[in-house]
DSSP file (Angstrom, degrees, kcal/mol; ACC not computed):
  #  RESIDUE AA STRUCTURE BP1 BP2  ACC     N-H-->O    O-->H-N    N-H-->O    O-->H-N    TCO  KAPPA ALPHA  PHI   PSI    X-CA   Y-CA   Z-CA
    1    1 A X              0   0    0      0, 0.0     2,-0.5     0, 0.0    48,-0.2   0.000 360.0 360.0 360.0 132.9    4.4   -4.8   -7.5
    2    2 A X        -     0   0    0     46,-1.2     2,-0.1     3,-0.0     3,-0.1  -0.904 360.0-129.8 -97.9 121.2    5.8   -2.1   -5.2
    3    3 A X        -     0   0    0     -2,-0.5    45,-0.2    44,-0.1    43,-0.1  -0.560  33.1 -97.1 -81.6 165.5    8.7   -3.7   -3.4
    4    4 A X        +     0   0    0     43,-0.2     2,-0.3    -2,-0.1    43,-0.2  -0.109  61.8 145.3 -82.2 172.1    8.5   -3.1    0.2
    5    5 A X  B     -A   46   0A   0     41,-0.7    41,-0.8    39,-0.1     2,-0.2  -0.968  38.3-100.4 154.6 165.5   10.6    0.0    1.5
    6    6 A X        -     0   0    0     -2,-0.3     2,-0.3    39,-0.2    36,-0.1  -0.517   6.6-154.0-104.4 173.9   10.4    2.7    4.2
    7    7 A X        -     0   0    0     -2,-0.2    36,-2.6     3,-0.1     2,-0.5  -0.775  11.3-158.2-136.8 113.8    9.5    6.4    4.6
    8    8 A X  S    S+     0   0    0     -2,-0.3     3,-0.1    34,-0.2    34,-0.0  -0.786  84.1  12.1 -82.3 116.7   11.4    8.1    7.8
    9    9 A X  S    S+     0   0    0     -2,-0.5     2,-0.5     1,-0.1    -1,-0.2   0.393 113.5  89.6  89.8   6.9    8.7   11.4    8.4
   10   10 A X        -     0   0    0     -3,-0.4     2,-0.3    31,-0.1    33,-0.3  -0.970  65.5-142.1-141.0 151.6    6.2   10.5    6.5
   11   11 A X  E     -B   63   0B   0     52,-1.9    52,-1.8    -2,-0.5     2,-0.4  -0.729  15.1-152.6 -46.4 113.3    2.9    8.5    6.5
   12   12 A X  E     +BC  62  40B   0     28,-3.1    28,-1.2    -2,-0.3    50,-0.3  -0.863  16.3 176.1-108.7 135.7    1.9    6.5    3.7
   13   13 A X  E     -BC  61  39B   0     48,-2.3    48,-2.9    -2,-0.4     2,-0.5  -0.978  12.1-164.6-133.1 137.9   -2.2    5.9    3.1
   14   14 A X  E     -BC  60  38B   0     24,-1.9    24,-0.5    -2,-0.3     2,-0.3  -0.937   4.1-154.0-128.9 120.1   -3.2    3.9   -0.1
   15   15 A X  E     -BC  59  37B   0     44,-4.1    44,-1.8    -2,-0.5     2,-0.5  -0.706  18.1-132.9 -72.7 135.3   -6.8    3.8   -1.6
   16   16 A X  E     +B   58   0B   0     20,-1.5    19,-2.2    -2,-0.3    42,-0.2  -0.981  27.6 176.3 -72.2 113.4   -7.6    1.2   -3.3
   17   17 A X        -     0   0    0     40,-1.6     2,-0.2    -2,-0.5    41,-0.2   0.817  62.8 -34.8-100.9 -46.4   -9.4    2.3   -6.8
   18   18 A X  S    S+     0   0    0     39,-0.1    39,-2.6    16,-0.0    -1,-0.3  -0.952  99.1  48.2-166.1 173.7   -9.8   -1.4   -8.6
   19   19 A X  S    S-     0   0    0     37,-0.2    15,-1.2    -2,-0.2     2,-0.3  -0.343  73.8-107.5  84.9-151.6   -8.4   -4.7   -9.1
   20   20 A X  E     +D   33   0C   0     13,-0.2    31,-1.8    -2,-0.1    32,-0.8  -0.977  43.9 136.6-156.5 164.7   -7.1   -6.8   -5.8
   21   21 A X  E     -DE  32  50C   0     11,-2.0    11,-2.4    -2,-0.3     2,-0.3  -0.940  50.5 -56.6 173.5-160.9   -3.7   -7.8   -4.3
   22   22 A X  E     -DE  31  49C   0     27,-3.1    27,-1.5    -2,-0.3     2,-0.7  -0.921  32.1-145.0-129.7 123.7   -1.6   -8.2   -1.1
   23   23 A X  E     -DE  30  48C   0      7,-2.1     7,-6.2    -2,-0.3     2,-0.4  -0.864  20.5-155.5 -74.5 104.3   -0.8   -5.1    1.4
   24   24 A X  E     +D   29   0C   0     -2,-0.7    23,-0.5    23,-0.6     2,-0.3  -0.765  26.1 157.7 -94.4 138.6    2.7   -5.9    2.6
   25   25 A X  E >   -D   28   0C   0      3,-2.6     3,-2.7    -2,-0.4    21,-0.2  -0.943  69.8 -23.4-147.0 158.4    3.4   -4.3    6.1
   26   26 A X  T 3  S-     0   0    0     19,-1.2    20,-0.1     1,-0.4     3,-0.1   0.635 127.9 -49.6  25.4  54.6    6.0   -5.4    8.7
   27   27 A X  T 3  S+     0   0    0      1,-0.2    -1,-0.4    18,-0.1     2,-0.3   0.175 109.0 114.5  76.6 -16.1    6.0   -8.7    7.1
   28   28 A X  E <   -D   25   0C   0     -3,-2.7    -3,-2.6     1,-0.0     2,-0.7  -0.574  59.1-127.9 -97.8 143.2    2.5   -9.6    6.9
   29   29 A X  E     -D   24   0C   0     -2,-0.3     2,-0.5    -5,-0.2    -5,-0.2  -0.825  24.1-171.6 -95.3 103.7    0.2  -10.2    4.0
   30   30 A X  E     -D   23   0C   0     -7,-6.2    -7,-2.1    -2,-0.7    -2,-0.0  -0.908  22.0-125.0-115.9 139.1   -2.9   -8.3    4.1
   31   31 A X  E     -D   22   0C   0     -2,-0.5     2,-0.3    -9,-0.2    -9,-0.2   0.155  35.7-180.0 -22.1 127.3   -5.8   -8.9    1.5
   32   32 A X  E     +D   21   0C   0    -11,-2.4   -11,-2.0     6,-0.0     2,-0.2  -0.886  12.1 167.0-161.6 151.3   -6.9   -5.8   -0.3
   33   33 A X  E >   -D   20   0C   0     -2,-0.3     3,-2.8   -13,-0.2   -17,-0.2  -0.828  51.5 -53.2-161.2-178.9   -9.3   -4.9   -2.9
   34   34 A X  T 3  S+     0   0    0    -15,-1.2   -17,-0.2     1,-0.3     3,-0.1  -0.310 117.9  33.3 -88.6 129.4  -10.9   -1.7   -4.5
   35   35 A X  T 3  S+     0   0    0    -19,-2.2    -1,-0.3     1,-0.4   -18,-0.1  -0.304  89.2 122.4 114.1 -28.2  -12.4    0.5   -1.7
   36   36 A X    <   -     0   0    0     -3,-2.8   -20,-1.5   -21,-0.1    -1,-0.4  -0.372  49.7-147.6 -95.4 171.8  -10.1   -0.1    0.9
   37   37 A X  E     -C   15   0B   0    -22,-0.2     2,-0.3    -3,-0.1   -22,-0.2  -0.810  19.6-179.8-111.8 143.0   -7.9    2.2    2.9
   38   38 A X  E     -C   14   0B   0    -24,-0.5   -24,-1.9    -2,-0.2     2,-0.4  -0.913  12.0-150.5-123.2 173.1   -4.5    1.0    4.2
   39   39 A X  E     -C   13   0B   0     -2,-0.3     2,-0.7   -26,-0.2   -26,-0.2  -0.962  14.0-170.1-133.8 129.2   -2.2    2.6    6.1
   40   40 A X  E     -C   12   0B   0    -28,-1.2   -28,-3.1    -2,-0.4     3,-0.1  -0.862  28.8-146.2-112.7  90.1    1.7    2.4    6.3
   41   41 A X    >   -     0   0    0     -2,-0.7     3,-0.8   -30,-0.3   -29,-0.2   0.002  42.3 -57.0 -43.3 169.6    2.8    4.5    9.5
   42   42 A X  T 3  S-     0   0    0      1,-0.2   -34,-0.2   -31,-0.2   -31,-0.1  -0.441 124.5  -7.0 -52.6 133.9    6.4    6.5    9.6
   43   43 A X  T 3  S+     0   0    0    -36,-2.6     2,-0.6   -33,-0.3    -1,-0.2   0.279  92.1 134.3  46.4  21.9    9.0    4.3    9.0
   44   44 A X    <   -     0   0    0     -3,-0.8    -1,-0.1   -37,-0.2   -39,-0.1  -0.796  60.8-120.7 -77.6 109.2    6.9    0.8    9.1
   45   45 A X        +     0   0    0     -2,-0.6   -19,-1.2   -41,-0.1     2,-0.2  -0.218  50.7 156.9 -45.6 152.6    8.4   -1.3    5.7
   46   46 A X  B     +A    5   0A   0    -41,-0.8   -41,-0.7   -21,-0.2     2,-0.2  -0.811  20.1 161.1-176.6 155.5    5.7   -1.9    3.7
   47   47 A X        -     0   0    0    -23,-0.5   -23,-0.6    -2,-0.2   -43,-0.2  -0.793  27.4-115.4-176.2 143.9    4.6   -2.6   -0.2
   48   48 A X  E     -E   23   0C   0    -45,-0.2   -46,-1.2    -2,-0.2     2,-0.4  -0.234  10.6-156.0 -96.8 160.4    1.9   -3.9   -2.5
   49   49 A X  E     -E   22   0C   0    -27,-1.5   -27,-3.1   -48,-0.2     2,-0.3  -0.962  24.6-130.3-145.8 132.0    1.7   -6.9   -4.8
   50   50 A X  E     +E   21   0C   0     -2,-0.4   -29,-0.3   -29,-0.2   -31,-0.0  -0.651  35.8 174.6 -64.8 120.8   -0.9   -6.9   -7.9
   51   51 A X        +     0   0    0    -31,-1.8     2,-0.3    -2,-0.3   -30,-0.2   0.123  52.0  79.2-118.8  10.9   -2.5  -10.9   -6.7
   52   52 A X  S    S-     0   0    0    -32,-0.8     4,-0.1     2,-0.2    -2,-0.0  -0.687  87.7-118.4-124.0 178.8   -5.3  -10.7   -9.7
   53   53 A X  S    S+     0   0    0     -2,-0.3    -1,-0.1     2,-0.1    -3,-0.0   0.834  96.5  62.1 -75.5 -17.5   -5.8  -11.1  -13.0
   54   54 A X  S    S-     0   0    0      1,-0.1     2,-0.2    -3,-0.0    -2,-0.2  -0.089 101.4 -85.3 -71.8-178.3   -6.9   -7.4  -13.7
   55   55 A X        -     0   0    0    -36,-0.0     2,-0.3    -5,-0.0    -1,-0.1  -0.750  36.0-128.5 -93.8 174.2   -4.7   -4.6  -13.0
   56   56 A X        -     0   0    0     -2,-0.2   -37,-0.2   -37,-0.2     2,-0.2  -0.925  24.5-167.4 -98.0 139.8   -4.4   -2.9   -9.0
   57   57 A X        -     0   0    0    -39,-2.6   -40,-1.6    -2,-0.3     2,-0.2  -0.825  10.5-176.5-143.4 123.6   -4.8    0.6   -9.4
   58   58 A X  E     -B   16   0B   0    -42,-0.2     2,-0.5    -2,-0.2   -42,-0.2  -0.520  25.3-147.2 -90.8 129.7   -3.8    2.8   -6.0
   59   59 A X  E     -B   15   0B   0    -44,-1.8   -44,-4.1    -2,-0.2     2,-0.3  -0.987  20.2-160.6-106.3 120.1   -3.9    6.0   -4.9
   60   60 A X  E     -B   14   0B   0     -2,-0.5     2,-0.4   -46,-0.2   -46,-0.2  -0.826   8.2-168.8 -89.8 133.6   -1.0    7.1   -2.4
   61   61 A X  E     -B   13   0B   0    -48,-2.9   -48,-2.3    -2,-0.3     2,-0.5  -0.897   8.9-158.7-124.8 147.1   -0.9   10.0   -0.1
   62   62 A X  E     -B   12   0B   0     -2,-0.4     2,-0.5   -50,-0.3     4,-0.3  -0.996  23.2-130.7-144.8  93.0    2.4   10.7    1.5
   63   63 A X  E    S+B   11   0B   0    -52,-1.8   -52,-1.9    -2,-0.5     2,-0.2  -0.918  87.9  27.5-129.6 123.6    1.9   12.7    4.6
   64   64 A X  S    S-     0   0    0     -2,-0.5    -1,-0.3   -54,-0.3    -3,-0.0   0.207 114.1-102.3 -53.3 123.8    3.6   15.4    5.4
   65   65 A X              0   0    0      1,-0.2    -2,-0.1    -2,-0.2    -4,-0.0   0.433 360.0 360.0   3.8 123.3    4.0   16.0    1.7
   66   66 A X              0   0    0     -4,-0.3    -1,-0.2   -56,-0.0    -3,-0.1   0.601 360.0 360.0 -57.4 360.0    7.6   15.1    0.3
């Protein structure tokens, strides 16, 4: 789990690579599983939760760079 939290200037996009879980954004749970793109605008809370028995494993992009 990635607890939910902000980024002021920057973008968050997360790939999903494998496994399956929950895309937290502004309170809402959305379903995600390996292929998909989400996105977490500037300064929208947001964080993931692992919901399967495999692991989730994510790739984050942080834009503009940190």
């Amino acid at each position: 789990e990635h607890a939910v939290h902000t980024h002021q200037g920057m973008d968050k996009v997360y790939q999903v690579i494998e496994g399956q879980g929950l895309f937290l954004l502004e309170g809402e749970e959305v379903p995600m599983q390996a292929g998909a793109l989400l996105v977490a605008p500037d300064g929208v809370p947001h964080g993931i939760r692992n919901t399967g028995a495999e692991r989730l494993l994510v790739l984050a992009i942080l834009a503009p760079a940190p």
